[in-house]
LUMLOBA-341239 format. One line per field, with one value per residue (C-alpha): x, y, z; residue in one letter. Coordinates in nm, 2 decimals, decimal comma. Example, Ala and Ser with C-alpha at 12.3 -4.5 7.8 and 13.67 -1.06 7.14 Angstrom:
<sites>
x: (1,23:1,37)
y: (-0,45:-0,11)
z: (0,78:0,71)
r: (a:s)
</sites>
This chain:
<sites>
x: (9,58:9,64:9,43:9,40:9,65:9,88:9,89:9,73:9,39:9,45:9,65:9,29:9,11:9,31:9,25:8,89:8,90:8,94:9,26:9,26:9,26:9,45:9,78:9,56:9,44:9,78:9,96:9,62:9,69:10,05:10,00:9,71:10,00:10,23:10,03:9,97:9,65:9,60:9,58:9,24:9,13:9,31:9,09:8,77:8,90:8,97:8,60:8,46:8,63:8,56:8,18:8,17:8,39:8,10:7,81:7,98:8,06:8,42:8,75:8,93:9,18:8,88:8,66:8,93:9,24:9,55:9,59:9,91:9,73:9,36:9,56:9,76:9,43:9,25:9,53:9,53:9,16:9,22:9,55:9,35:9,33:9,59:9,82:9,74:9,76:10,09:10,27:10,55:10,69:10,97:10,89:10,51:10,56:10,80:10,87:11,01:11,19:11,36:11,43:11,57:11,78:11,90:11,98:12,19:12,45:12,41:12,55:12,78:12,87:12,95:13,17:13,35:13,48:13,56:13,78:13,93:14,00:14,15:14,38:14,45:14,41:14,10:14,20:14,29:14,10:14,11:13,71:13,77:13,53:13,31:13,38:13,21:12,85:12,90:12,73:12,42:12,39:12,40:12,17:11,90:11,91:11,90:11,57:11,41:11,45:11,35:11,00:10,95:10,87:10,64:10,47:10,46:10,26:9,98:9,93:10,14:10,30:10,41:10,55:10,75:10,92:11,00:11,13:11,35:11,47:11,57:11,77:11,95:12,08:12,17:12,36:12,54:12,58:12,70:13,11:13,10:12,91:13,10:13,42:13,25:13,14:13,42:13,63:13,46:13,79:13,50:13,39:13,68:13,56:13,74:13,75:13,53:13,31:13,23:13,07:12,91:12,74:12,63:12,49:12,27:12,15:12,07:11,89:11,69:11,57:11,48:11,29:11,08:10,67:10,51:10,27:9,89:9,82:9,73:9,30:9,26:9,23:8,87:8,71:8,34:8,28:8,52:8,37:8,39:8,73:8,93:8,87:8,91:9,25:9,34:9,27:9,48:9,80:9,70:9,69:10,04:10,24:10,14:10,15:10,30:10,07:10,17:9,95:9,79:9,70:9,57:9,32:9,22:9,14:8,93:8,71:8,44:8,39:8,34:8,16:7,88:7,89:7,84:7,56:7,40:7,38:7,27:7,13:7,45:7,56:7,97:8,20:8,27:7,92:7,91:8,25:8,34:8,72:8,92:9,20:9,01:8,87:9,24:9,36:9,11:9,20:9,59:9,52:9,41:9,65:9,99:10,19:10,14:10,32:10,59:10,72:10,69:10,89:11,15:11,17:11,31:11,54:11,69:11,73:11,92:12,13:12,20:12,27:12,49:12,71:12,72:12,82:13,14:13,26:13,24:13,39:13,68:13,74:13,82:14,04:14,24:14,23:14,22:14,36:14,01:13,98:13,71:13,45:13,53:13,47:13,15:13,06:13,16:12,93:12,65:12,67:12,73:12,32:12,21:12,34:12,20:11,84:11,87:12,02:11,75:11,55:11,25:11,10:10,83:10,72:10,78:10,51:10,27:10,27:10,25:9,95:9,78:9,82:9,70:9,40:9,38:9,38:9,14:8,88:9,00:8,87:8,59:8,50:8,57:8,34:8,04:8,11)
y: (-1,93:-2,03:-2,03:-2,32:-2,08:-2,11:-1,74:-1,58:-1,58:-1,16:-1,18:-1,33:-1,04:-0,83:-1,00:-0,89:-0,54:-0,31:-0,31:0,04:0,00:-0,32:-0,12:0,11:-0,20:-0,40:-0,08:-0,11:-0,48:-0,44:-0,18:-0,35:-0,65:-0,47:-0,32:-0,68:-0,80:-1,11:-1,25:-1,37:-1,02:-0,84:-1,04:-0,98:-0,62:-0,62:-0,77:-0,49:-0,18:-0,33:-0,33:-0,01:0,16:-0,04:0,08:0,48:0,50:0,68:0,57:0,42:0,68:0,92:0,76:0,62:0,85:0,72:0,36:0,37:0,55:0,37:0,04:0,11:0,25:-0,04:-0,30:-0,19:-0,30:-0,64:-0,73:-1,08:-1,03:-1,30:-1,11:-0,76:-1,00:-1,07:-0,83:-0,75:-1,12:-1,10:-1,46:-1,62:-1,91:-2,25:-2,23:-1,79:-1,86:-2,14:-1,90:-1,68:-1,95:-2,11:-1,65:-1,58:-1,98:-1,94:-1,59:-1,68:-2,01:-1,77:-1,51:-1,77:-1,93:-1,61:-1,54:-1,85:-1,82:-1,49:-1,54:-1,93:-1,98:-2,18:-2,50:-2,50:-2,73:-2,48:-2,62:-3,01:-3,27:-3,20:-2,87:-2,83:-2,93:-2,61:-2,34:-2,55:-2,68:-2,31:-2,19:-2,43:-2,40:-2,02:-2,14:-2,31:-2,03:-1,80:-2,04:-2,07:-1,69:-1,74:-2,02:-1,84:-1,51:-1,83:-1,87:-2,21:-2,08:-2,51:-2,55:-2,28:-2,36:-2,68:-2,55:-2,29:-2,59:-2,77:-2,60:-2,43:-2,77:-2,84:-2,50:-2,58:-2,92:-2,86:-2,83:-3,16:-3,32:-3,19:-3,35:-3,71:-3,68:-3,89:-3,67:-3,76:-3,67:-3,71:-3,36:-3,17:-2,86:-2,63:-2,25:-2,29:-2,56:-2,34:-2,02:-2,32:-2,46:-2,10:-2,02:-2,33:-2,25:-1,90:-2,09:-2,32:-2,05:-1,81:-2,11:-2,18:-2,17:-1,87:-1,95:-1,82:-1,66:-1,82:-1,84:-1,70:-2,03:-2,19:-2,17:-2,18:-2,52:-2,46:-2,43:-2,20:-2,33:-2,41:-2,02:-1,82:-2,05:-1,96:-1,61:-1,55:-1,75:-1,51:-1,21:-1,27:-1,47:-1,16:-0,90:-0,96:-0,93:-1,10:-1,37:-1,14:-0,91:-1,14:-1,28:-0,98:-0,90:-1,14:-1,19:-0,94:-1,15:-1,42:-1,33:-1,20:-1,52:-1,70:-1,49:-1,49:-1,89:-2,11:-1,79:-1,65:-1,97:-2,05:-1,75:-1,78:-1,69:-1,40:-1,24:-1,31:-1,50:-1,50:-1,38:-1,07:-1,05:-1,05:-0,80:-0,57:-0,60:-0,58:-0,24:-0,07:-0,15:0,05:-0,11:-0,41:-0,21:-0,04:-0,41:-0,46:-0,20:-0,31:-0,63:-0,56:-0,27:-0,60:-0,83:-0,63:-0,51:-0,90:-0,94:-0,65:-0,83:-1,18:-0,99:-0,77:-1,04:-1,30:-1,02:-0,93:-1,28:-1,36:-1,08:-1,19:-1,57:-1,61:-1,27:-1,27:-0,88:-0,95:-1,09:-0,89:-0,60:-0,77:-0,84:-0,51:-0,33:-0,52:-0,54:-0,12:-0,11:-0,31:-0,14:0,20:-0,01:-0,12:0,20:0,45:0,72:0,64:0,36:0,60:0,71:0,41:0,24:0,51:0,44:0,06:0,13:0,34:0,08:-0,18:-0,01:0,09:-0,27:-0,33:-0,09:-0,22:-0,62:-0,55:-0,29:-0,61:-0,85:-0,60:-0,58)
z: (3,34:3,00:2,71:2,43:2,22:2,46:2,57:2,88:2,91:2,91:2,64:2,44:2,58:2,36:2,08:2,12:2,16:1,77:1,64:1,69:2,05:2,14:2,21:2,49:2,60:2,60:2,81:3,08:3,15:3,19:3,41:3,60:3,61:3,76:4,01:4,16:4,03:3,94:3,56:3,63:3,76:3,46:3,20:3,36:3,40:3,01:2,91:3,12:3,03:2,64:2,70:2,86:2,60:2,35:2,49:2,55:2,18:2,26:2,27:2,59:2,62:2,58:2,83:3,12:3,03:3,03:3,01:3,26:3,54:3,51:3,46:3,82:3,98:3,90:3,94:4,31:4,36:4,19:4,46:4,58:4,94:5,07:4,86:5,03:5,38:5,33:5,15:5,39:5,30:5,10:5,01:5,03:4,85:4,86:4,49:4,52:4,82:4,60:4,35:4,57:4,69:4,38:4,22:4,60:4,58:4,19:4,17:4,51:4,30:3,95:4,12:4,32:4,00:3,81:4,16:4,17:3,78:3,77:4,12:4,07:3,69:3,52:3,59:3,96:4,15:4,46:4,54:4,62:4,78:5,07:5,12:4,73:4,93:5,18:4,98:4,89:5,24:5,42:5,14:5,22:5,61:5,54:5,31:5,63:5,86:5,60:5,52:5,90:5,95:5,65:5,81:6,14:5,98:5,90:6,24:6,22:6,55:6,62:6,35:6,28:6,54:6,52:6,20:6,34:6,61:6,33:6,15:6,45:6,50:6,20:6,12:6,46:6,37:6,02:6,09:6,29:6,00:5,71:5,88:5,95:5,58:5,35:5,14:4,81:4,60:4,33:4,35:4,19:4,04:3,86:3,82:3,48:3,62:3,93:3,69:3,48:3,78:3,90:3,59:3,58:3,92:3,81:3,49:3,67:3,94:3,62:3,52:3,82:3,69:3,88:4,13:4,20:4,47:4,76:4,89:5,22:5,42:5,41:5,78:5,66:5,85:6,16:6,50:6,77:6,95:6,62:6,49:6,73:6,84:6,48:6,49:6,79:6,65:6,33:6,57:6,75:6,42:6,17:6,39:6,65:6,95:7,29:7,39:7,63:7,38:7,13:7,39:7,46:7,10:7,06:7,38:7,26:6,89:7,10:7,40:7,09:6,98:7,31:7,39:7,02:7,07:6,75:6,59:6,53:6,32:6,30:6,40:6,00:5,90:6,19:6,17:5,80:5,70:6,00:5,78:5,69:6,07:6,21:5,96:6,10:6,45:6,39:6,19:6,46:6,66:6,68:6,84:6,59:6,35:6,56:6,64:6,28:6,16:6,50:6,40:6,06:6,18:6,42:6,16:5,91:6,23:6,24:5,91:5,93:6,18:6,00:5,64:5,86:6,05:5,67:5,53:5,82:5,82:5,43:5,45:5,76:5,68:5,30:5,19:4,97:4,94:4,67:4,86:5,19:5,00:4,86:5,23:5,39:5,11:5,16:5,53:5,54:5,36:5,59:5,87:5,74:5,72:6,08:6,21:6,01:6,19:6,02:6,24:6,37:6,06:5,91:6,17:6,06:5,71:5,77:5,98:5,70:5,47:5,67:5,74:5,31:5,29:5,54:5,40:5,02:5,08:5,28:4,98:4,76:4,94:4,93:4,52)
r: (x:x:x:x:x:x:x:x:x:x:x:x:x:x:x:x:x:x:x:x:x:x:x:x:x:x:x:x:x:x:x:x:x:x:x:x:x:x:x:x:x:x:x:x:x:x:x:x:x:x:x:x:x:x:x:x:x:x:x:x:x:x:x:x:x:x:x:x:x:x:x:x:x:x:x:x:x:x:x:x:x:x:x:x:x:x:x:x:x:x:x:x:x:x:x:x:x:x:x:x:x:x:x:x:x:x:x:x:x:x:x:x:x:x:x:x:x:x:x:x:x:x:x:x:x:x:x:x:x:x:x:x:x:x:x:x:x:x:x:x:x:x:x:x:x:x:x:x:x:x:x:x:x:x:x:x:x:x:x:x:x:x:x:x:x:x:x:x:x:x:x:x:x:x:x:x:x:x:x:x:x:x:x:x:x:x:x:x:x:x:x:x:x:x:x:x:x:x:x:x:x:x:x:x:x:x:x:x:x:x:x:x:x:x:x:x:x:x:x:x:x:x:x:x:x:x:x:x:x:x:x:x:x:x:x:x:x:x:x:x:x:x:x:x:x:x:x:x:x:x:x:x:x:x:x:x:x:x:x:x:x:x:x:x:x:x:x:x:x:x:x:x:x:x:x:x:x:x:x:x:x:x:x:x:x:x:x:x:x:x:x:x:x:x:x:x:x:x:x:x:x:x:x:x:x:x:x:x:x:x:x:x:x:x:x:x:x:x:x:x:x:x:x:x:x:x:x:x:x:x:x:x:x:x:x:x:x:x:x:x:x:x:x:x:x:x:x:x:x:x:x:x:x:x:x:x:x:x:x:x:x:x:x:x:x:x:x)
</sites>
């Protein structure tokens, strides 16, 4: 949120506080930022801590400590709840994923042209027509799969998979279209103008606004049928229950709110947010978080295999020893993520902090 001055409404908070103090005040919203609260929660944070450092008569550092510890401490308790939710998304919003995107082809794009540069000379046209629209294409069907898990963990079970339906197809489909496509001789780019056009895709995604964090989806006026059929897709899309399992979890709720009648009100008003209610029920559940924890040991086992075999087959085909070793280093992390030992514990930490953030929101809602 921005002020008339143009800064962050945080940023005016300082402003207030004695000059004396601003630069403990400064290092306690930056580390209250960093923790993950939001800007909005940092300034209210700031006007509080001022009046109670007012009304003790001490200094800040005297009264909280350090401003780097007290800022992290409280930064925690300020994480808006959709955020705590869904922090094992590597991407919760359209405009990061995007970013993401536009940093992996940019930086793909850059290193491409300072290849084809050094090997072929500046000038060589070695990336010609159609086959300039590859890297763009792949990256946004990777983006679709990618939003389609995000979509999923919302309890959008449908249409997450339509979306994964959709782009199967098309990443099948994508060699017979790129040879029906014309050869559009027009696209003729250089060595140079390849680690140009990476660099503006690395601008542009550096560029992207941030985005506020997301409000826990508004189910104050749903009924009965529409909220519990929400908190089940919740229940197996986040984490991962089977169908059987996620009935089960929620037959008592609403076998209390059967037998309650109209006293008990909507299942809203009874049970709290169904976000917050799901998040309970999938923290005390174990398995939830040992399939979890599987889930990404399987996919970086599968990216594992995509990066060797890209990276076996430059070498073979093209002779490109730069990017096979690119692939085969990246590919060798990800099989030590997918092949770790850790899972168990892993699932055990995942379940503590689940249940942290459990215990965190509902302290929030009582404040």
């Amino acid at each position: 949120m921005r002020s008339t001055s143009g800064k962050s409404e945080w940023q005016d908070k300082i402003l207030v506080w004695p000059e004396q103090d601003r630069d403990w005040a400064r290092a306690y919203a930056q580390a209250m930022l960093l923790a993950g609260a939001a800007e909005s929660g940092v300034a209210a944070a700031l006007s509080d801590s001022l009046a109670a450092v007012q009304a003790s008569g001490e200094r800040p550092g005297e009264l909280f400590g350090s401003a780097g510890a007290y800022g992290r401490a409280c930064g925690r308790g300020l994480i808006p709840a959709a955020d705590r939710l869904e922090r094992d998304l590597t991407f919760s919003s359209l405009p990061l994923l995007g970013a993401a995107m536009l940093l992996s082809v940019g930086g793909v794009v850059a290193l491409l042209g300072v290849f084809i540069g050094l090997s072929d000379g500046w000038t060589a046209e070695v990336f010609q027509g159609k086959i300039t629209l590859l890297f763009p294409l792949i990256g946004a069907l990777l983006a679709v799969f990618i939003w389609g898990w995000t979509v999923r963990t919302r309890g959008h079970l449908r249409q997450a998979a339509l979306l994964w339906i959709a782009a199967s197809v098309l990443m099948v489909s994508l060699p017979g279209i790129m040879m029906a496509l014309p050869e559009m001789s027009f696209l003729r780019l250089p060595g140079w103008a390849l680690v140009i056009f990476g660099a503006v895709l690395l601008g542009v995604a550096a560029l992207l606004p941030k985005i506020k964090s997301r409000r826990l989806v508004a189910d104050s006026q749903w009924d009965s049928e529409r909220w519990f059929a929400h908190a089940q897709a919740l229940l197996r899309g986040r984490y991962l229950f089977s169908r059987a399992q996620a009935q089960a979890a929620v037959r008592e709720a609403r076998t209390h709110l059967e037998l309650a009648g109209e006293v008990a009100g909507t299942p809203a008003q009874e049970f709290g947010n169904v976000e917050i209610f799901v998040a309970r029920l999938g923290a005390a559940e174990h398995t939830s978080a040992q399939r979890t924890v599987l889930l990404k040991r399987v996919g970086f086992l599968l990216a594992a295999a995509v990066l060797f075999t890209l990276a076996v087959t430059g070498v073979m085909q093209d002779g490109n020893w730069w990017m096979g070793a690119y692939g085969a280093i990246v590919g060798a992390w990800c099989l030590s993520r997918g092949l770790s030992k850790k899972s168990g514990r892993a699932a055990l930490r995942l379940q503590r902090r689940r249940r942290a953030d459990v215990v965190a929101m509902a302290d929030d809602l009582h404040d």
